[in-house]
DRENTIPA-180085 format. One record per residue (C-alpha): residue in one letter; x, y, z. Coordinates in steps of 0.5 Angstrom, whole numbers, padded with zeros to 4 digits, always signed. Example, Ala and Ser with C-alpha at 12.3 -4.5 7.8 and 13.67 -1.06 7.14 Angstrom:
<sites>
A+0025-0009+0016S+0027-0002+0014
</sites>
This chain:
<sites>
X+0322+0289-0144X+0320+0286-0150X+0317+0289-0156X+0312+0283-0158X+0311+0287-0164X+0316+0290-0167X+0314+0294-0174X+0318+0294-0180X+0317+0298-0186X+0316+0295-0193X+0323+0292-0193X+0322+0289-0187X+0327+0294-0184X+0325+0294-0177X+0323+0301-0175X+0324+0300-0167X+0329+0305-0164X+0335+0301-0162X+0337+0306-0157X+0336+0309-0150X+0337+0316-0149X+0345+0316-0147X+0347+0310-0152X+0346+0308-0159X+0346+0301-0156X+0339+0297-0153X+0338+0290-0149X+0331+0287-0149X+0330+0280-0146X+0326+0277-0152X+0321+0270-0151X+0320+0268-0158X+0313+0265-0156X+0310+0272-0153X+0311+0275-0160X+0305+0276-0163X+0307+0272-0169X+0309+0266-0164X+0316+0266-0167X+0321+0273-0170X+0318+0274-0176X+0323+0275-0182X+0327+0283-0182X+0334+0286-0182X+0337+0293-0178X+0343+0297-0179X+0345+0295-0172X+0349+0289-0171X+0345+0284-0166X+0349+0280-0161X+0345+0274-0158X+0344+0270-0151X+0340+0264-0151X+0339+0264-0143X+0333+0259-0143X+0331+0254-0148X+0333+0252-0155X+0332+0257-0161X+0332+0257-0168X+0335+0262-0171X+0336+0264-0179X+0341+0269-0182X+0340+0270-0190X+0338+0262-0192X+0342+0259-0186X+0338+0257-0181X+0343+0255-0173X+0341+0252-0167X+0342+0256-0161X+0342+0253-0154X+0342+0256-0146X+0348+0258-0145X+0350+0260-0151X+0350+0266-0156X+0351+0270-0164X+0353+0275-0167X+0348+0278-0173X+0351+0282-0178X+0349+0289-0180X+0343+0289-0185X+0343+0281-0185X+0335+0279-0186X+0334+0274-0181X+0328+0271-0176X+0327+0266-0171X+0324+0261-0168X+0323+0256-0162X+0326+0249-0163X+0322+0245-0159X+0316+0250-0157X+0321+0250-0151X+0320+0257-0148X+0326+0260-0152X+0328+0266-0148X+0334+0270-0151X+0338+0277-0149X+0338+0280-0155X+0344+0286-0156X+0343+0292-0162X+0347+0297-0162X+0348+0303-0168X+0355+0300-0172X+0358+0307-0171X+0359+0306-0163X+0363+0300-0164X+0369+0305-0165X+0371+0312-0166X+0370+0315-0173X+0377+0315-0173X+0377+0307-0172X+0371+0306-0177X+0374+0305-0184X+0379+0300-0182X+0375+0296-0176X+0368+0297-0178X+0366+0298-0185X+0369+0292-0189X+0366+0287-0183X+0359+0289-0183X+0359+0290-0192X+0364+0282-0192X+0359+0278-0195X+0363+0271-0193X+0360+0275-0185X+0353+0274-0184X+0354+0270-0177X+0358+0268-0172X+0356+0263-0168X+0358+0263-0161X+0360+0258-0156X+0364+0256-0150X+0369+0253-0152X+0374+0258-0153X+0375+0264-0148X+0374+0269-0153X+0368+0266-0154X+0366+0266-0146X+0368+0273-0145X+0363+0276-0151X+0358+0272-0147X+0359+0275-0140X+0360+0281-0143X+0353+0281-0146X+0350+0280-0139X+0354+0286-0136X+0351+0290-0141X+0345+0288-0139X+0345+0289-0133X+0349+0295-0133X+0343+0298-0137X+0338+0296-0131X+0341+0299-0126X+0344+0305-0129X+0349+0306-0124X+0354+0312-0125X+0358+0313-0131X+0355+0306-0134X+0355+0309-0142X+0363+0309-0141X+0362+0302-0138X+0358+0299-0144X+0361+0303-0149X+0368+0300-0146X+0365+0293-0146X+0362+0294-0153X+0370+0295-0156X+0372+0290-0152X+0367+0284-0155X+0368+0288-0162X+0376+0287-0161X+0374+0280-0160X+0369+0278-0166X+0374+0281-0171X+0380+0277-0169X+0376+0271-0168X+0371+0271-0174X+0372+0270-0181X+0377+0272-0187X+0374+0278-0190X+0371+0278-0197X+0366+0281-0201X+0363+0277-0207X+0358+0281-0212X+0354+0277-0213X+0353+0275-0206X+0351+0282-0205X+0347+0282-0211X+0343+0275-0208X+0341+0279-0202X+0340+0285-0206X+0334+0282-0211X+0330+0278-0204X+0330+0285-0201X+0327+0287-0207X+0322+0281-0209X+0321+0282-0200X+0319+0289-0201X+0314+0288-0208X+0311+0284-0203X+0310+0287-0197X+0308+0294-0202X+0302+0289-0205X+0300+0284-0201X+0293+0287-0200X+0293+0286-0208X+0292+0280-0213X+0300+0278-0213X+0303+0273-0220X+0309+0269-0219X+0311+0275-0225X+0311+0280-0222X+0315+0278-0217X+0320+0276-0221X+0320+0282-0225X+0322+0288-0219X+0328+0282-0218X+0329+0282-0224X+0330+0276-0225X+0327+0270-0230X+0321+0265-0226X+0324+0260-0224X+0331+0264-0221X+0325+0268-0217X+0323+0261-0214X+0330+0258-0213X+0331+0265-0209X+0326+0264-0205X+0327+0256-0204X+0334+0257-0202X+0334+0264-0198X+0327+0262-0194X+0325+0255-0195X+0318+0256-0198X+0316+0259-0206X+0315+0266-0206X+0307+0265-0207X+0308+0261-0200X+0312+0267-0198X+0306+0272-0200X+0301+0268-0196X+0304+0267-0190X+0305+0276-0190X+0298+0276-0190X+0297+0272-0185X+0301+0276-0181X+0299+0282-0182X+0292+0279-0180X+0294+0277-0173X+0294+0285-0173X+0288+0286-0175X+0286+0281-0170X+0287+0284-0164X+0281+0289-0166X+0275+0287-0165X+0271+0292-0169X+0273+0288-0176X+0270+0282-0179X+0273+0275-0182X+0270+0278-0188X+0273+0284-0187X+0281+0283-0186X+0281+0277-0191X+0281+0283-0196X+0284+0288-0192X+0290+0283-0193X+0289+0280-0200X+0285+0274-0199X+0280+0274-0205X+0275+0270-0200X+0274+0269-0191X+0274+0262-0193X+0280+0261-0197X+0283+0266-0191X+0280+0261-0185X+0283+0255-0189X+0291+0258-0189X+0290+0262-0182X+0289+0255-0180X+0293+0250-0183X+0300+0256-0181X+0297+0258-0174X+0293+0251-0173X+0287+0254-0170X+0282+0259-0173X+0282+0266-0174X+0276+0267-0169X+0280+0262-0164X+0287+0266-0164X+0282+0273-0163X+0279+0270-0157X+0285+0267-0154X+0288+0274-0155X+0282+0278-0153X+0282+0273-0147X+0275+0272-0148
</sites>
């Protein structure tokens, strides 16, 4: 099952319940192009995420870095890392994605020593997966199991995952990076979280570059080259790109004019809204409504 639109809170935390009723752990089977953005928007979660591209090529961005992922071949997403994902060649990039809660890794015995200081490491946003090495296979394979595993059910399978789970854990600690912490990485990420969610709380309202640069306390010119760095876009191109996502919500309902959604996310004309509706989705809101609609 996928979930074409996830819902995040104001700090683009997901707000999905990754969990079956037996496991803090869930498989979902992703088509990047069925989200109804057309692509993974920007968010983070407390769960680590494990990744396995089975179709296509997808472009997957951890923080300010951006990795090709291709069929075969997978990732590994720390916990509370910011991150989205695209189609690289509009090629139908279709992924298992694996969540699971970091306190099911291991026992609460365990977890100070072999959980904690790897997902707070500041150096471990990411680990890429091939197929060159068999560690690397053995993650990839297991990452199948479980999925399988979770659609069959069959008897005693939450002891199955959860072993499979420990042992593809035990494989990233001793094949990953040295540990570090940095505070000023942990900082960074902190500041983009706080400018992210100023602007997910006011997107409807007038937004200045100033006043993004104050709930990240930081000068202007330091509140671009955050955005720059860490998502590639100004801050202000950041702004506009949420409202035109939070519009393809409010597309979906008939019931609402042009007019009406361009002020209910922050536009201050529908010609304006029409024009960056276009150029970012290339085609016009009323076009996207009626594909979607199928009418």
């Amino acid at each position: 099952m996928q979930i074409r639109d996830f819902q995040l809170d104001r700090r683009l935390k997901e707000l999905t319940n990754h969990r079956t009723v037996e496991l803090p752990a869930a498989c979902y089977e992703t088509t990047i192009s069925n989200n109804v953005n057309g692509y993974i928007p920007l968010h983070w979660h407390e769960e680590i995420q494990l990744i396995y591209v089975t179709s296509g090529e997808g472009t997957f961005q951890i923080n300010e870095e951006k990795i090709a992922v291709k069929e075969g071949e997978g990732l590994f997403i720390n916990s509370s890392r910011l991150h989205m994902a695209e189609e690289s060649r509009q090629n139908g990039c279709v992924y298992i994605c694996l969540n699971i809660a970091p306190h099911f890794l291991l026992p609460d015995e365990l977890y100070p020593t072999y959980v904690f200081p790897y997902i707070k490491a500041t150096n471990l946003n990411y680990l890429f997966i091939g197929t060159k090495h068999p560690w690397q296979n053995n993650i990839l394979n297991s990452i199948l199991n479980i999925q399988l595993l979770m659609q069959e059910e069959p008897a005693h399978f939450e002891l199955d995952v959860f072993m499979l789970i420990n042992q593809m854990w035990k494989e990233l600690i001793l094949n990953g990076l040295p540990l570090e912490y940095d505070e000023g990485e942990a900082i960074k990420q902190s500041r983009i979280k706080q400018m992210i969610n100023y602007i997910n709380l006011h997107y409807d309202k007038k937004i200045m570059l100033d006043d993004i640069a104050q709930a990240g306390q930081l000068s202007r010119s330091e509140c671009c080259r955050y955005f720059k760095k860490m998502l590639g876009k100004t801050a202000l191109d950041y702004v506009t790109d949420y409202r035109i996502q939070k519009s393809l919500v409010l597309l979906q309902k008939s019931n609402y004019t042009m007019t009406e959604i361009a002020y209910e996310v922050g536009f201050n004309s529908s010609s304006y809204f029409i024009n960056k509706f276009r150029k970012r989705m290339n085609m016009t809101p009323l076009a996207y409504r009626k594909k979607l609609l199928g009418s």
